[in-house]
N, CA, C and O atoms as a CHARMM CRD file, in Angstrom:
* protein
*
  280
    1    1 UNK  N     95.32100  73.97000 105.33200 PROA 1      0.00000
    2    1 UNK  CA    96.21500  74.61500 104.40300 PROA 1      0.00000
    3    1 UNK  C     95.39900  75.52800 103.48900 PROA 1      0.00000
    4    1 UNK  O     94.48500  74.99000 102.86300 PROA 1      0.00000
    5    2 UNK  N     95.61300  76.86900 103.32500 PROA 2      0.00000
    6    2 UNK  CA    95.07900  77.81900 102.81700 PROA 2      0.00000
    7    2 UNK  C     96.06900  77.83600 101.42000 PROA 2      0.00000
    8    2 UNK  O     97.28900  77.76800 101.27200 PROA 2      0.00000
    9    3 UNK  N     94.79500  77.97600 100.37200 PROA 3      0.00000
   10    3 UNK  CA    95.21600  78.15700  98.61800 PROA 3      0.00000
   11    3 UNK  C     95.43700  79.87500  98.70300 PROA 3      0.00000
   12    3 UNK  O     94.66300  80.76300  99.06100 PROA 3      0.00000
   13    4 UNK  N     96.98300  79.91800  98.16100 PROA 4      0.00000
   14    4 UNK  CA    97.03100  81.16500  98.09000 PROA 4      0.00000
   15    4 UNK  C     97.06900  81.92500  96.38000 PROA 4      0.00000
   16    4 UNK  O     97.81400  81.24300  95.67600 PROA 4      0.00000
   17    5 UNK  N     96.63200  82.78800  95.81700 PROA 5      0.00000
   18    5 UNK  CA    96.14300  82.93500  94.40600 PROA 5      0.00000
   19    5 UNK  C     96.82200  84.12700  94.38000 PROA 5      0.00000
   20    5 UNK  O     96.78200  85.22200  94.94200 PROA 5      0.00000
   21    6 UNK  N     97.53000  83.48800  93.44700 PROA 6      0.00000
   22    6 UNK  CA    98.29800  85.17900  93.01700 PROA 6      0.00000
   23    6 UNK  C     97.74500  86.03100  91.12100 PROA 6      0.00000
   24    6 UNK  O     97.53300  85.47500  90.04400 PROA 6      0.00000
   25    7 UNK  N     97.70400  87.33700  91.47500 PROA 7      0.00000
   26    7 UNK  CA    97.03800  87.97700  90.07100 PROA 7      0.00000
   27    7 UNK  C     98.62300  88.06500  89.46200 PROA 7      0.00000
   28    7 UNK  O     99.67300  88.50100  89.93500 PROA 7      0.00000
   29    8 UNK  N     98.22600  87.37200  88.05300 PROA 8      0.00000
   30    8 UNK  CA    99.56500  87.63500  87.26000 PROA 8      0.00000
   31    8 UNK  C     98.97900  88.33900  85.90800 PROA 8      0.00000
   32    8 UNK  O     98.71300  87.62200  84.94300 PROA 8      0.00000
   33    9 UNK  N     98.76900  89.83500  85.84500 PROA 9      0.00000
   34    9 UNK  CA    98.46600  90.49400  85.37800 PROA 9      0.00000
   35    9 UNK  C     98.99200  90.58600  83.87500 PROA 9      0.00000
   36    9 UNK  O     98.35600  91.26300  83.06700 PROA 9      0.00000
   37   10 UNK  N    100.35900  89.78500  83.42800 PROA 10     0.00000
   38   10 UNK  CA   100.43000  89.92500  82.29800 PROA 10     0.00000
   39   10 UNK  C    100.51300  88.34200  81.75800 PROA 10     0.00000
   40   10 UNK  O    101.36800  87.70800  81.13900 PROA 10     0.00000
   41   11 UNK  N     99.35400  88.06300  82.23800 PROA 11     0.00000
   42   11 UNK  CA    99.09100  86.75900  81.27900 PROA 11     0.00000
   43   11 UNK  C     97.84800  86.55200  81.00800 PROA 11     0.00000
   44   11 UNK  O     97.02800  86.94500  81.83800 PROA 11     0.00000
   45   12 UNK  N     97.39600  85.91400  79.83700 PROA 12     0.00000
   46   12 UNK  CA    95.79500  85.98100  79.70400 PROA 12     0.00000
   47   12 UNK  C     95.60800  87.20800  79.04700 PROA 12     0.00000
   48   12 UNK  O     94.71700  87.03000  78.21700 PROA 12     0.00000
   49   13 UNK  N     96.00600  88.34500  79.01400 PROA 13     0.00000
   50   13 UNK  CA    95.58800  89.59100  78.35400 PROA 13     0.00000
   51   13 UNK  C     96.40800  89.98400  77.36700 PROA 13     0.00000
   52   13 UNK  O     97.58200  89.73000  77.63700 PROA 13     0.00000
   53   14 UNK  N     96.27200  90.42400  76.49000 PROA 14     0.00000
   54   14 UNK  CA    96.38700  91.25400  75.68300 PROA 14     0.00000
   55   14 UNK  C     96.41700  93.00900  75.47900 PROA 14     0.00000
   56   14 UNK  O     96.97100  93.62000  74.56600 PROA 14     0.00000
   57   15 UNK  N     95.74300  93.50400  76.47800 PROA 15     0.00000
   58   15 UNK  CA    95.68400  94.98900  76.49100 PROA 15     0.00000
   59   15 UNK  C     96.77100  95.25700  77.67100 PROA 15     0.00000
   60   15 UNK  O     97.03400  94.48500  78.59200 PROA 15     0.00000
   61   16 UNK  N     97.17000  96.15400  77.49700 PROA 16     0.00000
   62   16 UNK  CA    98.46500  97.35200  77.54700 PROA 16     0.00000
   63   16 UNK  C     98.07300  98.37500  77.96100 PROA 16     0.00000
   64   16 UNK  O     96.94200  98.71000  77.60800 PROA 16     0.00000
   65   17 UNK  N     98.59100  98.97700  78.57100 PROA 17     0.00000
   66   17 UNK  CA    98.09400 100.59000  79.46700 PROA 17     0.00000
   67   17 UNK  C     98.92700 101.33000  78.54000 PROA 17     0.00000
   68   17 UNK  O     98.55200 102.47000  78.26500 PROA 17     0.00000
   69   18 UNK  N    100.09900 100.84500  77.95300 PROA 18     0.00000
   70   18 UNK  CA   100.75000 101.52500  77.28200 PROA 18     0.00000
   71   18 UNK  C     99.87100 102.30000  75.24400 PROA 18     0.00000
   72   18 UNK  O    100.07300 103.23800  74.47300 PROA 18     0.00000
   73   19 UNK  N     98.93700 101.07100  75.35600 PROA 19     0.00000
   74   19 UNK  CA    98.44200 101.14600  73.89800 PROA 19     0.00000
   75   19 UNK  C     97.47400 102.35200  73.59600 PROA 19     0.00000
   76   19 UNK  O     96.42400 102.63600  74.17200 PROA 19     0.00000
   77   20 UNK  N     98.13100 103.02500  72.48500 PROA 20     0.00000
   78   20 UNK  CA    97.08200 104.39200  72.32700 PROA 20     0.00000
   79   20 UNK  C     95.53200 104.14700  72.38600 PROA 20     0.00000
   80   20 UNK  O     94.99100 104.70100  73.34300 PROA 20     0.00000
   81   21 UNK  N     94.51600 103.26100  71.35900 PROA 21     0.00000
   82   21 UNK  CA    93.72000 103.27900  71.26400 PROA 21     0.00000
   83   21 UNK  C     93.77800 101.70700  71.35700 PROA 21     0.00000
   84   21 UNK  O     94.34500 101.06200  70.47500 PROA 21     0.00000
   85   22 UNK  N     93.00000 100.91700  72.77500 PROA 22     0.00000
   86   22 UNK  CA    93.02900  99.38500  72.63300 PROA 22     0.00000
   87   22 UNK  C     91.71000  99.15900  72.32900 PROA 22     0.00000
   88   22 UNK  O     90.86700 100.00800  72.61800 PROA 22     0.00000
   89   23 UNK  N     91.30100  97.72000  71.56700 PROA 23     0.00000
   90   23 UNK  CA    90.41100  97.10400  70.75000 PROA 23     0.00000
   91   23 UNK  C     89.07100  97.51400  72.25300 PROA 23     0.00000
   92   23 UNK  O     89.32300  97.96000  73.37300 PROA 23     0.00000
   93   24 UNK  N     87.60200  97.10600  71.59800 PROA 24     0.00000
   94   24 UNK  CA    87.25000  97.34300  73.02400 PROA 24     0.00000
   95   24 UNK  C     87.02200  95.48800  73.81600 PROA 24     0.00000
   96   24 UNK  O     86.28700  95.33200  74.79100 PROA 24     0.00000
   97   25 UNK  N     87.45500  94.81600  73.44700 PROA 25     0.00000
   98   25 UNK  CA    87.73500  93.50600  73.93900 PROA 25     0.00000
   99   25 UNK  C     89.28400  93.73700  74.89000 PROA 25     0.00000
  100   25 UNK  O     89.36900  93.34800  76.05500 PROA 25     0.00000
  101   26 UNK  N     90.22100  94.30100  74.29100 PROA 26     0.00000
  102   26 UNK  CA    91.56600  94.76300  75.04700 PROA 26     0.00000
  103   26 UNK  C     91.47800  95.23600  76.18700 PROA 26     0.00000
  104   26 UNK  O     92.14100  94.96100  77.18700 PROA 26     0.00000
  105   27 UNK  N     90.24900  96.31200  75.98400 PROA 27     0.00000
  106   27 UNK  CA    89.81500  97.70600  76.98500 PROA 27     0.00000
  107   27 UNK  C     88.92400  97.07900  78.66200 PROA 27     0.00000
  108   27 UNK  O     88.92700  97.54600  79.80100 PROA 27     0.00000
  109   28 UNK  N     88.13500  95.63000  77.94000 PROA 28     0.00000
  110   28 UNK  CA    87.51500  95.48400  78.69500 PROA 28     0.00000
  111   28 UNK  C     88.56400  93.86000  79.95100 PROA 28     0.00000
  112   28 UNK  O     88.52900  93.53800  81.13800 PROA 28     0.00000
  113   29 UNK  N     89.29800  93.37100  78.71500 PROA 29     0.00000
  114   29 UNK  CA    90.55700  92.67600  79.99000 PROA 29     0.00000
  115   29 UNK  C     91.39600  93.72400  80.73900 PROA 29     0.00000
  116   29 UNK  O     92.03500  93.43400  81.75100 PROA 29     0.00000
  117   30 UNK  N     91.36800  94.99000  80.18600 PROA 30     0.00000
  118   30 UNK  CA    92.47600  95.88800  81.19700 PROA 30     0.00000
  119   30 UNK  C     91.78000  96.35600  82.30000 PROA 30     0.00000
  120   30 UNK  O     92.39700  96.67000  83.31800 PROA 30     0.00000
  121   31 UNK  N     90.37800  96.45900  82.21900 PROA 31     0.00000
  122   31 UNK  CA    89.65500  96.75500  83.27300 PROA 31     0.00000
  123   31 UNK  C     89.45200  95.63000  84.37700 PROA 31     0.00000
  124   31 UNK  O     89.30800  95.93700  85.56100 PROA 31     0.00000
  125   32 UNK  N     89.44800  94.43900  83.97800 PROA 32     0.00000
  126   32 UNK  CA    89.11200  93.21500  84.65700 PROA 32     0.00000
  127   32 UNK  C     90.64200  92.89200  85.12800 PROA 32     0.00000
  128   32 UNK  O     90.84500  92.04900  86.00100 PROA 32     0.00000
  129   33 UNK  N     91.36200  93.37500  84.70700 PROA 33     0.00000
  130   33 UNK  CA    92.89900  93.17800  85.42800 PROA 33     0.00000
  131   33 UNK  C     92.79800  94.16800  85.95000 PROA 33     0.00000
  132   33 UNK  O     92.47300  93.55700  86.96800 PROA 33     0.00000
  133   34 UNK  N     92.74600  95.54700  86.37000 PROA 34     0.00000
  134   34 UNK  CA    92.38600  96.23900  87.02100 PROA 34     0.00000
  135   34 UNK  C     91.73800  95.96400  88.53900 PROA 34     0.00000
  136   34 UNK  O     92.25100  95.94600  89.65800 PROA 34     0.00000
  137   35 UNK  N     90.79000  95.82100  88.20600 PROA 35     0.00000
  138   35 UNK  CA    89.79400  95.00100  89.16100 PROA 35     0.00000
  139   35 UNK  C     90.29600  94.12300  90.15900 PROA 35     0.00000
  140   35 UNK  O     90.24200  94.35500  91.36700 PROA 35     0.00000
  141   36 UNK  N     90.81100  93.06000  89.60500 PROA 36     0.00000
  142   36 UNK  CA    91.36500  91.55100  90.33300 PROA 36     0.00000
  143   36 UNK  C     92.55200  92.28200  90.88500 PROA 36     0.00000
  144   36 UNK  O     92.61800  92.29000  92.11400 PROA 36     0.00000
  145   37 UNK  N     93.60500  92.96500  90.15600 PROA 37     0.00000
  146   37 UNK  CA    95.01100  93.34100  90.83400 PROA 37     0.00000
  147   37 UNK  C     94.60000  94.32100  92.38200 PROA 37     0.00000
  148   37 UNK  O     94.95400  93.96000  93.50400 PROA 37     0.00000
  149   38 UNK  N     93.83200  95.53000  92.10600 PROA 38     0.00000
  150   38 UNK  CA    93.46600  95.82700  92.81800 PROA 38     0.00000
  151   38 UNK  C     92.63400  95.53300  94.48000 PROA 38     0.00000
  152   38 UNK  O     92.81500  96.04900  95.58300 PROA 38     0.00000
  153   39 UNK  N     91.82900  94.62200  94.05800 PROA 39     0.00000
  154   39 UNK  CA    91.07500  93.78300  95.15800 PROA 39     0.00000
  155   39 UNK  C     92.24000  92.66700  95.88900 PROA 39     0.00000
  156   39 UNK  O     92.20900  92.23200  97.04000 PROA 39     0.00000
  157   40 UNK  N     93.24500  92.38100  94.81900 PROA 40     0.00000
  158   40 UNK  CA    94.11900  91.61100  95.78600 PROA 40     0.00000
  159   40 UNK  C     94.79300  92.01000  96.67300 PROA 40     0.00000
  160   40 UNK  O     95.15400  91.35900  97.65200 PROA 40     0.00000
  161   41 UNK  N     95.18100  93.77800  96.28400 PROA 41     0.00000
  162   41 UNK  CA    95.99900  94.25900  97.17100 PROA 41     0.00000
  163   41 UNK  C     95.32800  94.86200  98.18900 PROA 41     0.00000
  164   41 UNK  O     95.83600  95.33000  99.20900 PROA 41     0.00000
  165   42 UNK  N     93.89000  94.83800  97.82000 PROA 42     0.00000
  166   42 UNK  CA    93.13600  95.43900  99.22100 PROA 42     0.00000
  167   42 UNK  C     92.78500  93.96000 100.30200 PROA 42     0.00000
  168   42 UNK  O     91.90700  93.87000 101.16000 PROA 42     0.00000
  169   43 UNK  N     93.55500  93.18000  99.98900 PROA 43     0.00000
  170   43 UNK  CA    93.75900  91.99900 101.19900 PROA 43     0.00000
  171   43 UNK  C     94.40900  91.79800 101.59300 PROA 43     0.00000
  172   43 UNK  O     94.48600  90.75500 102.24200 PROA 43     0.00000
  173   44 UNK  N     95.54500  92.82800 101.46500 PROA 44     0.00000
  174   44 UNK  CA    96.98900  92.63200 102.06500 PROA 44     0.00000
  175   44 UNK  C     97.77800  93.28000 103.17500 PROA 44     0.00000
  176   44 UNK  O     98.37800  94.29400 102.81700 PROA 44     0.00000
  177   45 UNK  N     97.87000  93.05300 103.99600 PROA 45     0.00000
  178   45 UNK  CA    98.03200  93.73800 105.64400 PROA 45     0.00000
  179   45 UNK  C     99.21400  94.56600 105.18000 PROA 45     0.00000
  180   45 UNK  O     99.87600  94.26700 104.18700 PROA 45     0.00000
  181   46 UNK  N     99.47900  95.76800 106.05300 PROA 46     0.00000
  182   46 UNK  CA    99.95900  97.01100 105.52700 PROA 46     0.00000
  183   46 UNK  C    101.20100  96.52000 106.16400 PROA 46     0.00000
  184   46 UNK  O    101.95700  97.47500 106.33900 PROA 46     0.00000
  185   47 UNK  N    101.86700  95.05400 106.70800 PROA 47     0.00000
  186   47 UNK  CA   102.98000  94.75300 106.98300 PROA 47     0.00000
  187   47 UNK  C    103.40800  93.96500 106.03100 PROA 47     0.00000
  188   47 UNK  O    104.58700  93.70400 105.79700 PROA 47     0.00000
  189   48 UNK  N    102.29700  93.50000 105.35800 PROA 48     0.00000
  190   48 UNK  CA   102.71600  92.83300 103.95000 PROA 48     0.00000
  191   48 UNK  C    102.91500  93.16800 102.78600 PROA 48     0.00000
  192   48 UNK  O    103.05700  92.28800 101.93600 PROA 48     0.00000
  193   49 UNK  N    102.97400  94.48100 102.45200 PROA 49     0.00000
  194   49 UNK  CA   102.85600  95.17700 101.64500 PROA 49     0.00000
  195   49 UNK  C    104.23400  95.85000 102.22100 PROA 49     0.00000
  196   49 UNK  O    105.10400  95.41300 101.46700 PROA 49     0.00000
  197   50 UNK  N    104.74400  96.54600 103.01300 PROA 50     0.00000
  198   50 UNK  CA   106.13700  96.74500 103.52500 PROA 50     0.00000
  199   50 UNK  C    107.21000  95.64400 103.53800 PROA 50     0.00000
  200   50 UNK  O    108.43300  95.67400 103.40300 PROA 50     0.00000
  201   51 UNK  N    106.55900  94.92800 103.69100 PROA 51     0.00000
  202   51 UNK  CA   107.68400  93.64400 103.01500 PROA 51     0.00000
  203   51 UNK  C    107.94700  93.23700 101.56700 PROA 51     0.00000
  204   51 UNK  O    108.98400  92.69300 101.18900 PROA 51     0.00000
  205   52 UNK  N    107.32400  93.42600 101.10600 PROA 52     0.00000
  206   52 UNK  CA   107.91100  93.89100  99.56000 PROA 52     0.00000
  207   52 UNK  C    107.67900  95.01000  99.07300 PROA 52     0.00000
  208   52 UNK  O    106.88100  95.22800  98.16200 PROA 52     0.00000
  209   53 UNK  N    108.26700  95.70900  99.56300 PROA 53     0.00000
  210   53 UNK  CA   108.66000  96.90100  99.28400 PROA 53     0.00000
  211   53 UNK  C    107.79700  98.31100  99.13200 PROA 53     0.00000
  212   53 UNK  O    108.40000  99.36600  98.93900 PROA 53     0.00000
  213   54 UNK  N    105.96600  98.25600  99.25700 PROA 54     0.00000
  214   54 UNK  CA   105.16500  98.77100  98.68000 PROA 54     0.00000
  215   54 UNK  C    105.01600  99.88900 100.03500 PROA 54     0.00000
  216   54 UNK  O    105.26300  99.51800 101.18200 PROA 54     0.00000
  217   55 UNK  N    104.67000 101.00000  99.77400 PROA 55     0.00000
  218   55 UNK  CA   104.04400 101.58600 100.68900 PROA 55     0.00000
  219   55 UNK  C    102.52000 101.88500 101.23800 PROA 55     0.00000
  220   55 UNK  O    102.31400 102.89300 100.56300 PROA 55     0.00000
  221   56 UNK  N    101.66500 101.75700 101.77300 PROA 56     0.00000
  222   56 UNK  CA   100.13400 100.66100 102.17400 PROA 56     0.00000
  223   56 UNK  C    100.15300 102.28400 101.54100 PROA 56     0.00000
  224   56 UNK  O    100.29000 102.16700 100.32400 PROA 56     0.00000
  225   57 UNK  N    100.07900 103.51900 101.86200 PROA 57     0.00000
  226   57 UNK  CA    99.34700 104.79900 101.56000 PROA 57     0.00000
  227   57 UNK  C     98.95000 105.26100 100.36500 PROA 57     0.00000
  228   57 UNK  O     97.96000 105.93300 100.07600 PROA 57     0.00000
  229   58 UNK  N    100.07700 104.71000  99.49700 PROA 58     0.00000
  230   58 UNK  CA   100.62600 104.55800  97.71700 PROA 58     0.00000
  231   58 UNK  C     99.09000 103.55900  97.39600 PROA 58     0.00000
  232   58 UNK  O     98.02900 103.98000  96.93400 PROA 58     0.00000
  233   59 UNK  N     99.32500 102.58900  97.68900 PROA 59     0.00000
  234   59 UNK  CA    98.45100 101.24100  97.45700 PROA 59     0.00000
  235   59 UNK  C     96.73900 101.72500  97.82800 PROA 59     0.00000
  236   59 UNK  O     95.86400 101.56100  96.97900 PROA 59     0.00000
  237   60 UNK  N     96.48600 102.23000  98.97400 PROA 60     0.00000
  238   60 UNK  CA    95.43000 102.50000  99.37500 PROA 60     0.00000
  239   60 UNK  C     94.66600 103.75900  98.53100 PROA 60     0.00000
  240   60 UNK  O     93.45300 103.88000  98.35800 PROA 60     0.00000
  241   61 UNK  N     95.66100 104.58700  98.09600 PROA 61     0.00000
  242   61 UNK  CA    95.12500 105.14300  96.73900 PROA 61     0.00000
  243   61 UNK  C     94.77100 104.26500  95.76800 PROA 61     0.00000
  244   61 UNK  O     93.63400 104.15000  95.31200 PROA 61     0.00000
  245   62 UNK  N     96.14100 103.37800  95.30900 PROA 62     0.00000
  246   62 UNK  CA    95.48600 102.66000  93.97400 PROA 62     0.00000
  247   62 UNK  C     94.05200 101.74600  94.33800 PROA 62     0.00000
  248   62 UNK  O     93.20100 101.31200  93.56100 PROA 62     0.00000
  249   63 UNK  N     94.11100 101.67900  95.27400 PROA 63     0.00000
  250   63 UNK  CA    92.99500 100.79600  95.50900 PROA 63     0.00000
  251   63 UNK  C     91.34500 101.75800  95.65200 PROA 63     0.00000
  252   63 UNK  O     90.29600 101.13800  95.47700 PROA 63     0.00000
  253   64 UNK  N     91.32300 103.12100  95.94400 PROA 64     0.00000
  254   64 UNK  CA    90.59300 103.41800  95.85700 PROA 64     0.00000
  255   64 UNK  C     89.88200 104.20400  94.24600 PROA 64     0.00000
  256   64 UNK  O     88.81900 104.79700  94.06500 PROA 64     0.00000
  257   65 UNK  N     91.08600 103.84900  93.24100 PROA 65     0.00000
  258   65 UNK  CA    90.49400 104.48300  91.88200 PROA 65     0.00000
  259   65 UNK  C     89.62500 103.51800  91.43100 PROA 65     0.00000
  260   65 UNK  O     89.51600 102.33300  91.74600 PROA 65     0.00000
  261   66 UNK  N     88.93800 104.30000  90.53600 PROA 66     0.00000
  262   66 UNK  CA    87.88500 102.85300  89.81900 PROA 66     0.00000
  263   66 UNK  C     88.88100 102.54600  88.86800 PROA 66     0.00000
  264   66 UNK  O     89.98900 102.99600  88.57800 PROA 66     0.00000
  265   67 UNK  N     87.93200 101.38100  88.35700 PROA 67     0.00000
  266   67 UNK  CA    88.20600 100.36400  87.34000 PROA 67     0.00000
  267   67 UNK  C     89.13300 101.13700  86.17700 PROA 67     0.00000
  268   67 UNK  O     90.28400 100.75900  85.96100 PROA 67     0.00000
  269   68 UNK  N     88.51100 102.28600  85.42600 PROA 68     0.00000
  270   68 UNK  CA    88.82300 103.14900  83.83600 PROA 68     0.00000
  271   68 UNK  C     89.85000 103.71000  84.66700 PROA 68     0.00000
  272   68 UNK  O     90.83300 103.62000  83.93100 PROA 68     0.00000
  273   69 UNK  N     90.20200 104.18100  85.63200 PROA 69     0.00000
  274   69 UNK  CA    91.48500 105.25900  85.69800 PROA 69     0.00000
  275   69 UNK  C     92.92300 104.42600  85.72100 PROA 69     0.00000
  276   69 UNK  O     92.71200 103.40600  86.37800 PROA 69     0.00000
  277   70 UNK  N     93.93200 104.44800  85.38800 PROA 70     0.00000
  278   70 UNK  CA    95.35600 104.18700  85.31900 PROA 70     0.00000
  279   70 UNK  C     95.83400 104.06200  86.31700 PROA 70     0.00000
  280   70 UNK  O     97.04100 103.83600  86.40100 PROA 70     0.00000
């Protein structure tokens, strides 16, 4: 039986993509949620990602920005 781990990006943090200027403690959980959200979705078969709804081409961009970009 395989542990499956899901990123729940709005818990544990405090920083906001939405926030004009975040603390640099804020700045540095939005990057590390960044990070983890990203790497999860680069494990996700491009039929699994069509099953809820995502399009792999959309995703495979987000997955190729770094960490600081939005």
């Amino acid at each position: 039986m395989s542990a499956t781990r899901h990123v729940r990006p709005d818990v544990a943090f405090d920083a906001d993509e939405s926030d004009p200027i975040p603390s640099p403690l804020a700045l540095l959980a939005l990057w590390i949620r960044r990070v983890r959200l990203r790497r999860e979705l680069a494990g996700l078969e491009a039929r699994q990602l069509l099953d809820v709804g995502l399009d792999p081409a959309v995703i495979r961009r987000e997955i190729a920005k770094p960490f600081w970009i939005g």
